[in-house]
Residue, then its C-alpha position, 0 to 999 in steps of 0.5 A: x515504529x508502528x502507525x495505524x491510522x483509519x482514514x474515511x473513505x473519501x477522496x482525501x484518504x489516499x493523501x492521509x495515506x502518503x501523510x503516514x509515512x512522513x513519521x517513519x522518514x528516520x526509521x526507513x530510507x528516503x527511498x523506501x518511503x517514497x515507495x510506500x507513499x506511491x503504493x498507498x496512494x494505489x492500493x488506497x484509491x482501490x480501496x476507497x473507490x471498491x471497498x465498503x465500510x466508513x474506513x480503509x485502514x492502513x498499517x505501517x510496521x517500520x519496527x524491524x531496525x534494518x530499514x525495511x518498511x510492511x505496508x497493510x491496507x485493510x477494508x470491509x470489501x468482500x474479498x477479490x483474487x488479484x489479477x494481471x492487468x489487462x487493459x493496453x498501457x494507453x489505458x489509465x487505471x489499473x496499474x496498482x497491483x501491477x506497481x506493487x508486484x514490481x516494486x516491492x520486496x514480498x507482497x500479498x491478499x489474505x484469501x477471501x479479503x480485502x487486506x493486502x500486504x507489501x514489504x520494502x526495502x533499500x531499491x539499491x539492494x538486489x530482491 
């Protein structure tokens, strides 16, 4: 199963984001789903707050049958190169690239773009 959805840049977006994946509940596990809706919500606000354009759009590609769930989040911004954080941990924001290197199986920028990736899949199962 695939969803696409492109949501206005707006701060509703990230809640249209979570909303998306509600359909895929019987194509991935629970876990995975909530996963996703935590990552959207991320990298969706980033997008919303520095990207351009009148929509952020986001791919959800749960079509592999095994329970695995890709995440695609598309905007018109003019591209970055994903860096470590670096602010203290008292230091609200920042955190979601930090969260998608932690929680997901694979993940990635396309060079020069403001489209990034992540795949998931059972957080039982060892990476």
């Amino acid at each position: 199963m695939v969803r696409a959805l492109d949501i206005p840049r707006d701060p509703r977006a990230p809640a249209q984001a979570r909303h998306l994946v509600d359909a895929l509940v019987p194509h991935v596990p629970e876990p995975v789903a909530h996963q996703a809706r935590l990552l959207l919500s991320e990298l969706v606000t980033n997008a919303v707050r520095h990207g351009r354009g009148p929509a952020v759009r986001v791919l959800l590609d749960a079509s592999a049958g095994d329970g695995t769930l890709r995440c695609e989040i598309v905007d018109e911004g003019d591209g970055f190169v994903p860096t470590a954080r670096t602010r203290p941990a008292t230091e609200p924001g920042g955190w979601g690239l930090h969260l998608v290197e932690a929680l997901s199986r694979r993940w990635g920028v396309r060079e020069g773009s403001t489209h990034v990736w992540f795949e998931l899949g059972d957080p039982d199962e060892a990476r």
